[in-house]
N, C-alpha and C positions, 0 to 999 in steps of 0.2 A: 460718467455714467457707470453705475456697478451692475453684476447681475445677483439677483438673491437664490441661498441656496434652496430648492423645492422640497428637498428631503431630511427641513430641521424634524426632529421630533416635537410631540405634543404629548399631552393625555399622560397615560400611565407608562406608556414608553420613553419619555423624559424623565419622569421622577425616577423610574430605575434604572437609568445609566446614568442619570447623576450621583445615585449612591451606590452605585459599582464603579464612578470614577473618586472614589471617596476623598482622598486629600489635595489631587491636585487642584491648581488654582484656577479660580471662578472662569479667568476670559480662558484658560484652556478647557472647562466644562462646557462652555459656551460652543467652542471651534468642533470639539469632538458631539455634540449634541446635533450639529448645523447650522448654528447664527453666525454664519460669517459672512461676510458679500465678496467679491472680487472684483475688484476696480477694472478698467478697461486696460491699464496700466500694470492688471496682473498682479498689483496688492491687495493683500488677504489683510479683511477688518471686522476684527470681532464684532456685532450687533449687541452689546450686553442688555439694552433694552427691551429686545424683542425676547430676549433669553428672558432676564426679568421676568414679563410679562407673560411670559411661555408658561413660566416656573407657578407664578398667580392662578392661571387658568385652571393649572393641571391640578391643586392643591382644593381648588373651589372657593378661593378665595373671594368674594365680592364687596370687592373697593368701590363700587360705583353704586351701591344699595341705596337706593330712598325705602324701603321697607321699613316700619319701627321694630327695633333690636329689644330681646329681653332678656338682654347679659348675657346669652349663652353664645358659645361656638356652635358648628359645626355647619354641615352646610345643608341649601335646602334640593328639594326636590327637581331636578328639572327631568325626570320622567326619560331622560336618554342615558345608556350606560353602552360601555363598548369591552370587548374580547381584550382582557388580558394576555400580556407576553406568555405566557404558561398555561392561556386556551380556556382559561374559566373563563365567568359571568359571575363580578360580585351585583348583588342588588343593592344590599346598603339595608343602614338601618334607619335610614327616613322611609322608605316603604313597609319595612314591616314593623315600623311601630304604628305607621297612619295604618296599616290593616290589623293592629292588635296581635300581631304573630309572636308564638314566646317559643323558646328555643326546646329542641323537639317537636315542632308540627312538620307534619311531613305532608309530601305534594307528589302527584303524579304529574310526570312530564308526558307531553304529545308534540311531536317534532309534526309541523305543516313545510310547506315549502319554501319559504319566506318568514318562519315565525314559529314561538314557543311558547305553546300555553301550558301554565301551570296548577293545577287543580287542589284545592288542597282534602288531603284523605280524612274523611267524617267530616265534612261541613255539610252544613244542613241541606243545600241543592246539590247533595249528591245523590245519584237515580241509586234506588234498591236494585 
């Protein structure tokens, strides 16, 4: 019986400790990230699969698609995004192409209690 570690990284917190762990090797990316388990026995084993698969997630990779592909990369929309290490909120440019935004539109922010709505300044249902 092993026990697994609870505080591997994911999301955007993976992908930049693994390129602030820049040259060492993968199962020491692995152990410094959190994929490792501990045996009953007190032997430390690196997880490289779940590392792997960590690494896929975070990236937006989708290996499991039945979707029809049309040659392009990148990834699609899943409408959830979360706080970067350095406290931003990127949105991405799958949102603001499906809203037609081109760079320079600006937005009024309203902080609620639980949520951030974003307004954008001269769109048509803005109140005079």
């Amino acid at each position: 019986m092993s026990t697994t570690n609870p505080n591997a990284l994911t999301g955007n917190e993976l992908l930049e400790k693994v390129r602030a762990l820049g040259s060492l090797p993968k199962e020491e990316k692995a152990r410094e990230c959190g994929y490792y388990t501990v045996t009953k026995n007190g032997v430390e084993r690196v997880n490289m699969m779940k590392f792997l698969n960590a690494l896929i997630d975070a990236e937006g990779i989708e290996l499991d698609s039945k979707q029809p592909s049309n040659g392009r990369g990148g990834r699609s929309a899943s409408y959830r995004i979360s706080v970067q290490s350095n406290g931003n909120l990127l949105i991405g440019a799958a949102y603001t192409k499906q809203m037609g935004l081109t760079p320079g539109d600006e937005f009024e922010i309203s902080l609620g209690r639980k949520h951030i709505h974003l307004k954008q300044v001269g769109s048509a249902d803005e109140e005079l």
